[in-house]
N, C-alpha and C positions, 0 to 999 in steps of 0.2 A: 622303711621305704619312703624314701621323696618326691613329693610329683613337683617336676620345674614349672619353674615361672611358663616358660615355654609350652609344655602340657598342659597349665591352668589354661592359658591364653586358647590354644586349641578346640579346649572342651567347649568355655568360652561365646566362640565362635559359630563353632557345631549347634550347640543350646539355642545362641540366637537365630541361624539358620535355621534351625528346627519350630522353632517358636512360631517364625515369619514364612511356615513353608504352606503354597497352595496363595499367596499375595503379592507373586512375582520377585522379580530379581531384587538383592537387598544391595547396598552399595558396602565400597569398605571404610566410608564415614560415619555411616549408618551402622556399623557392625562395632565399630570403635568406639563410637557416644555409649549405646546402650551397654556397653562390657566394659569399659574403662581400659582398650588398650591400645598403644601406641602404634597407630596407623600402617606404618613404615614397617613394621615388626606382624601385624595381621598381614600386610600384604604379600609376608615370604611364608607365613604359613597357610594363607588360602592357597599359596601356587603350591604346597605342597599337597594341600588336602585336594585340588585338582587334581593332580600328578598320580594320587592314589584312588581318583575315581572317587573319591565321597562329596566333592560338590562340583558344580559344573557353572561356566561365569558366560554371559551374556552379555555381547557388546554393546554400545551404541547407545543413543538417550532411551533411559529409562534402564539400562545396564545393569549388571552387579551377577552376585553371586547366590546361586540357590543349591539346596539342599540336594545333592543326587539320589540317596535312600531314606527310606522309611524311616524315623525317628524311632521306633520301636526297634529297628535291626542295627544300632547301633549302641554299643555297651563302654561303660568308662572306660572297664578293662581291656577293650581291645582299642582303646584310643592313648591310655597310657602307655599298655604294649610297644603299641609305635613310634611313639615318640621319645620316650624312656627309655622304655625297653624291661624288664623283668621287674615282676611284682616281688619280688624276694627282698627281704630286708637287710641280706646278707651276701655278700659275692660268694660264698662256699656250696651254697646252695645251687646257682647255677653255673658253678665250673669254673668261678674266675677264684683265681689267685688258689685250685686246689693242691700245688706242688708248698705252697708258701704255712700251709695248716701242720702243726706240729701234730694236733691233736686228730686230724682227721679220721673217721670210723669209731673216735672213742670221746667225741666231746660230748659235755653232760647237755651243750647248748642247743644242738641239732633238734630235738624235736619238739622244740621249744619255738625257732626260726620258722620249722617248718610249718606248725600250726598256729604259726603269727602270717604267715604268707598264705595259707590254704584260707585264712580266716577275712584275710584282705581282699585276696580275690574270687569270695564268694559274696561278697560286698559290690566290689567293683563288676564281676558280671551279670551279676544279675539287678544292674542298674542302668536303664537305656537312657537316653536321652528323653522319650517320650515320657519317663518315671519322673522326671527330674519338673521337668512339661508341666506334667502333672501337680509335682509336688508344689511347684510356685504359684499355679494358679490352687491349690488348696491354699496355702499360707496368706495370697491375697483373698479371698473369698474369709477367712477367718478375723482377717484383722478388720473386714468392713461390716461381719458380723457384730449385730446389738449388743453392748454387757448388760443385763439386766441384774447385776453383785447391786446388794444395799450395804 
């Protein structure tokens, strides 16, 4: 399974949203510097993550984009879901190209696929944004921790 450029960008996004939520609107300059993505390109996927109700944009000086739900109620897997579309590593798994499988019902590969995909998206769901939140401000708190190695 691959997650696009497109989906990184997204998560991205969501992360910084999530990071900066409860500080007022964040702009889509402001969202671009700290994530490293091209402007032009955030601003067809904030309209879409508008569109689906996960962030909500506020006009006028002092503008931008804020977070609509809870950081904790929002999971990779159901962000690559959307964007991508199927956590499967394989199109036979979810029904594409099943006329095109010589071997179908009898590949040795199948439960192989399928517990590389159950394995993914038990990764991917039970990882919120607020985990990730989490995770970076652990990783900064460690790196400004003392070494005291001789």
């Amino acid at each position: 399974m691959h997650v696009s450029l497109k989906c990184q960008y997204t998560l991205r996004a969501l992360f910084e949203l999530a990071k900066r939520r409860g500080s007022g609107p964040v702009t889509v300059a402001e969202i671009a510097e700290a994530q490293a993505i091209p402007p032009r390109f955030l601003e067809l996927i904030l309209q879409g993550l508008k569109r689906s109700r996960q962030v909500e944009s506020r006009r006028g000086t002092g503008g931008g984009y804020v977070l609509a739900v809870s950081p904790d109620a929002i999971t990779v897997g159901s962000v690559i879901r959307s964007v991508d579309g199927s956590l499967s590593p394989t199109d036979c798994l979810v029904g594409k190209g099943e006329g095109q499988c010589r071997l179908k019902g009898r590949c040795a590969f199948e439960g192989l696929w399928t517990r590389a995909r159950e394995a993914v998206e038990r990764v991917y769901d039970a990882t919120t944004l607020q985990d990730l939140i989490d995770d970076e401000q652990g990783a900064v708190a460690a790196r400004g921790a003392p070494d005291y190695c001789i």
